[in-house]
C-alpha positions as CSV (number, residue, x, y, z in Angstrom):
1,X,22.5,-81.9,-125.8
2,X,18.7,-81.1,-125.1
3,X,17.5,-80.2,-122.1
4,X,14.1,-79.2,-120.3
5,X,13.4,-78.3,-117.4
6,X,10.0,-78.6,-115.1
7,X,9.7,-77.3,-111.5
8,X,6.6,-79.0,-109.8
9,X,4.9,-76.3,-107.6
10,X,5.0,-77.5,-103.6
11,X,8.0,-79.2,-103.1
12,X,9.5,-77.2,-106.0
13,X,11.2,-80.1,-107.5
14,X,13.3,-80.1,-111.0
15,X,12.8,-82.8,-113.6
16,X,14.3,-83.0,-116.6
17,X,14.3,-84.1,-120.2
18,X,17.1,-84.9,-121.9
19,X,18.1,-86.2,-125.2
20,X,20.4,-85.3,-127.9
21,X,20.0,-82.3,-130.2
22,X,18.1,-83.9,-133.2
23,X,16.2,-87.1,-133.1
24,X,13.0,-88.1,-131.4
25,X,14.2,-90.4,-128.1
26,X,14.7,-88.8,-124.7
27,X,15.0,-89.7,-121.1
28,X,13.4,-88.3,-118.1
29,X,14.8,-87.6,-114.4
30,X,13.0,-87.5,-111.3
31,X,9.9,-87.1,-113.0
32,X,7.9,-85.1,-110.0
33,X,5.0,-84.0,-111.6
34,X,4.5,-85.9,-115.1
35,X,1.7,-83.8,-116.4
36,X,3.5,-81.1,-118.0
37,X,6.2,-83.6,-119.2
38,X,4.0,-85.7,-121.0
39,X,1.9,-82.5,-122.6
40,X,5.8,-81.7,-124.0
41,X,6.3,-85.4,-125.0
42,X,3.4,-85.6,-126.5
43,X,3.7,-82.2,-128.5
44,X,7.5,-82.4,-129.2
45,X,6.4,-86.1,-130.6
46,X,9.2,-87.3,-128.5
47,X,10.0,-91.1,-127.5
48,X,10.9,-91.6,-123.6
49,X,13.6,-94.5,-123.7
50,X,14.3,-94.3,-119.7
51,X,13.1,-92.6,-116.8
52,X,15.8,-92.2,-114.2
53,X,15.5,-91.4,-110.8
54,X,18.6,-89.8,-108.7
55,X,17.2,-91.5,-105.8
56,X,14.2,-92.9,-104.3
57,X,12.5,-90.1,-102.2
58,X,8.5,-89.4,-103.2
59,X,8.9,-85.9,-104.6
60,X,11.8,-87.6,-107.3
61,X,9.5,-91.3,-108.4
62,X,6.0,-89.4,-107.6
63,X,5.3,-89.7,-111.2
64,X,7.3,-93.3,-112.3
65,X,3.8,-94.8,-112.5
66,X,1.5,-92.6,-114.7
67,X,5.0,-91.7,-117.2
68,X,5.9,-95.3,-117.4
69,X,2.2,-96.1,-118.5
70,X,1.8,-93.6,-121.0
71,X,5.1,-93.6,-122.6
72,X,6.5,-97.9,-122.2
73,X,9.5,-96.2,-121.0
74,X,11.8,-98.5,-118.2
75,X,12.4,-97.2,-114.7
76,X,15.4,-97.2,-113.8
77,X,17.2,-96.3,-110.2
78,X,20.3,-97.4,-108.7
79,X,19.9,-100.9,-106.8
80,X,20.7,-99.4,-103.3
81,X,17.6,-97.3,-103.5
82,X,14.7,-99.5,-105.2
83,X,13.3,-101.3,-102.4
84,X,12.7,-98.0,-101.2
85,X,10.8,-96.4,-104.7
86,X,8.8,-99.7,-104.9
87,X,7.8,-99.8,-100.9
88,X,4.1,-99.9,-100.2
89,X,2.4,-97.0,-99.1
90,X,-1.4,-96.2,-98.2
91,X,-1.4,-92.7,-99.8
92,X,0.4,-94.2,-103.2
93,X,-2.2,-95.9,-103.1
94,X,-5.0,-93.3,-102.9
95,X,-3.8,-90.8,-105.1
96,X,-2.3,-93.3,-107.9
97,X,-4.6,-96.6,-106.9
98,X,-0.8,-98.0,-106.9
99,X,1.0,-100.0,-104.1
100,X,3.8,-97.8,-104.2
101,X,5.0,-94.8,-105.9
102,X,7.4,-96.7,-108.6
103,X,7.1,-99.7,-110.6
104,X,9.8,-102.9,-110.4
105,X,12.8,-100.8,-111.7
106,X,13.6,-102.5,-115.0
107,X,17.0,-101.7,-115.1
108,X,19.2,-101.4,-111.4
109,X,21.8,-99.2,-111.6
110,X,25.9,-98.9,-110.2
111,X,28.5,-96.5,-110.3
112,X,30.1,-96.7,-114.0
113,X,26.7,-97.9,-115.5
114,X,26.4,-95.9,-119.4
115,X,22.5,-95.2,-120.1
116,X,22.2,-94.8,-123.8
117,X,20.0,-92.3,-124.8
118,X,19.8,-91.9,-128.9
119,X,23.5,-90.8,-129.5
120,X,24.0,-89.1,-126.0
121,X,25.6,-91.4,-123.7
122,X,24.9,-90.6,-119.6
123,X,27.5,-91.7,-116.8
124,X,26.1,-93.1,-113.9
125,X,27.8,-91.4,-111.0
126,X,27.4,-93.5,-107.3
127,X,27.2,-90.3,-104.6
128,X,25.5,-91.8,-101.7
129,X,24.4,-90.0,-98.2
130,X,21.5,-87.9,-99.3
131,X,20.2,-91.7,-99.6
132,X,22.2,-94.8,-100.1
133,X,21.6,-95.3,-103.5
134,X,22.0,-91.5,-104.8
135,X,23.6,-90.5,-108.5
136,X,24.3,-88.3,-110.3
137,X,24.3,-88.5,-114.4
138,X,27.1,-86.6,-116.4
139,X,27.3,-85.9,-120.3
140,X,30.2,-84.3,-121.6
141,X,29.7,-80.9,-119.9
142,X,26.7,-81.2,-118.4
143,X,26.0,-83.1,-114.7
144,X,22.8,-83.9,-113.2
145,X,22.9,-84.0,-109.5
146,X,19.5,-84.9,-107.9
147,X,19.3,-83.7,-104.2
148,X,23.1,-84.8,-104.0
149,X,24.8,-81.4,-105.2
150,X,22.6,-78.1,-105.2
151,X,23.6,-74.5,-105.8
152,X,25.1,-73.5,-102.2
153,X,23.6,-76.9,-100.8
154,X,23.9,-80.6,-100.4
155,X,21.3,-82.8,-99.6
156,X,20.0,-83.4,-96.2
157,X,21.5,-86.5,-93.9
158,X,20.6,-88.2,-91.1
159,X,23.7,-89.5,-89.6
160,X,27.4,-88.0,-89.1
161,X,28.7,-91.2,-91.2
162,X,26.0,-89.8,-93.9
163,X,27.5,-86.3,-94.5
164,X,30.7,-88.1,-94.6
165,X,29.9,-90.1,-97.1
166,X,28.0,-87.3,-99.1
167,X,30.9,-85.5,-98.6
168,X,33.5,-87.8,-99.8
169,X,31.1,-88.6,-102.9
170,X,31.2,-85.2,-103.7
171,X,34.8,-84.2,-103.0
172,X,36.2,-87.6,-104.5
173,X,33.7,-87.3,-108.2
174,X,32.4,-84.1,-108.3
175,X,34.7,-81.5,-107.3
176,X,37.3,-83.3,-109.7
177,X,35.5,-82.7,-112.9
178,X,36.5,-79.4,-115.2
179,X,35.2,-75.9,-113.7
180,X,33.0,-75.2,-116.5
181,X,30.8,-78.3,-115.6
182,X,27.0,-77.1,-115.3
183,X,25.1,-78.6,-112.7
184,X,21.3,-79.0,-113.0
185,X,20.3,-80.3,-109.5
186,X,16.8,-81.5,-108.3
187,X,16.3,-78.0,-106.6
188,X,16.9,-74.4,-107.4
189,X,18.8,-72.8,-109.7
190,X,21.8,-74.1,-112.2
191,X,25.1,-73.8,-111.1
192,X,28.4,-74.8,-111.9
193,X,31.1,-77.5,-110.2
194,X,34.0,-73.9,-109.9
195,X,31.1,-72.5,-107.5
196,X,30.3,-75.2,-106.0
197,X,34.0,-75.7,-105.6
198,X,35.3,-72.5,-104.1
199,X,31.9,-71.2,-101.9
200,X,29.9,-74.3,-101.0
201,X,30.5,-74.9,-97.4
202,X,28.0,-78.0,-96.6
203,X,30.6,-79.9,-98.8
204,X,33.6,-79.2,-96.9
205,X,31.9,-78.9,-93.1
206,X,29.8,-81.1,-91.1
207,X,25.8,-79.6,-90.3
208,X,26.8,-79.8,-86.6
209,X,30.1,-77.5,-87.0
210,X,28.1,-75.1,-89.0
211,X,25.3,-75.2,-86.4
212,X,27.7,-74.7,-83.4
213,X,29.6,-71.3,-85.8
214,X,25.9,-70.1,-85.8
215,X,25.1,-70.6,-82.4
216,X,28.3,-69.1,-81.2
217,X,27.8,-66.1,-83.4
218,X,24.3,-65.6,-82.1
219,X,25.9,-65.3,-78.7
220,X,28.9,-62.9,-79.3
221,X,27.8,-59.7,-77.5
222,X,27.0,-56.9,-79.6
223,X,29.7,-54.0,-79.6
224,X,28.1,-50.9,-78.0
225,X,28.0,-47.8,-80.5
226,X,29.6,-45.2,-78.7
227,X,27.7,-42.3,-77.4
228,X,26.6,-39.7,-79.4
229,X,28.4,-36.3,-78.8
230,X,25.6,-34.0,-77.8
């Protein structure tokens, strides 16, 4: 499998094209900022067949609408998430002359959804909590997470109930896969599901426990070094 990776400068976001070794179609996900993809596109002579997004906040569909129109390639996002990509917004609208920030998804995604891209085949995986409609997309050995799983991280909730359900995503398809799966999430660096597995705590323990461990360790008195012997 192919893959290339683009970090967008301010909200340092990754997007990624994928595709199999050899042959000339490819997908993108969460295409943040679509000018460097489609100078690599263009110059690769590369044909986009899907453009995914792992959910529907701005800085992962900020670039649906100017890839979709250069390259005929179908948006797709799971169907929890799409009223959100395609909501109307004022600055969408000033920086794109758009409505909103995504096109009408062609394709709504679920759980267990295949997305066919030349001889690769990616596995729609359902996580929600970051948003309700989050995925992640595995092939073979390799697992794209979105802001779902990142290296030491998950991604942010609002609600109790939406760690829990993050958590239990996570736990319940994530965590289960081999230890040599690598994980190219939406931010930072690549990691794999054994570290994720054995060190990432945000899976395993709610933001308010952690908070309160901080907060009580912030308030521990300091032992006193004992006086110097003059």
């Amino acid at each position: 499998m192919r893959v290339e990776a683009f970090r967008t400068r301010v909200l340092r976001t990754n997007t990624y094209v994928v595709g199999p070794e050899t042959g000339r179609d490819v997908a993108v996900i969460d295409p943040g900022a679509p000018g460097p993809v489609l100078d690599f596109v263009l110059r690769e002579n590369l044909r986009v067949v899907a453009i995914i997004n792992t959910h529907a906040h701005l800085d992962h569909v900020w670039g649906n609408h100017p890839l979709a129109a250069a390259t005929g390639a179908p948006v797709m996002i799971h169907a929890d998430d799409a009223a959100k990509a395609t909501r109307a917004h004022p600055l969408a609208w000033a920086v794109r002359g758009k409505r909103a920030w995504s096109p009408t998804p062609a394709r709504l995604l679920v759980g267990g959804d295949v997305i066919s891209v030349g001889t690769i085949d990616l596995e729609v995986i359902h996580t929600p909590g970051h948003t309700p409609g989050g995925i992640c997309l595995k092939y073979k050995k390799t697992l794209f997470t979105g802001d779902s799983l990142m290296a030491g991280a998950i991604g942010n909730t609002d609600k109790p109930e939406d760690w829990k359900r993050l958590s239990t995503a996570i736990q319940d398809h994530l965590f289960v896969l081999s230890d040599d799966i690598a994980v190219w999430p939406g931010h930072g660096p690549r990691t794999t599901i054994e570290r994720e597995r054995k060190l990432n705590i945000f899976v395993r323990h709610s933001p308010e426990l952690i908070e309160r461990w901080l907060l009580d360790s912030l308030r521990r008195p300091r032992k006193r070094k004992d006086a110097e012997v003059s």
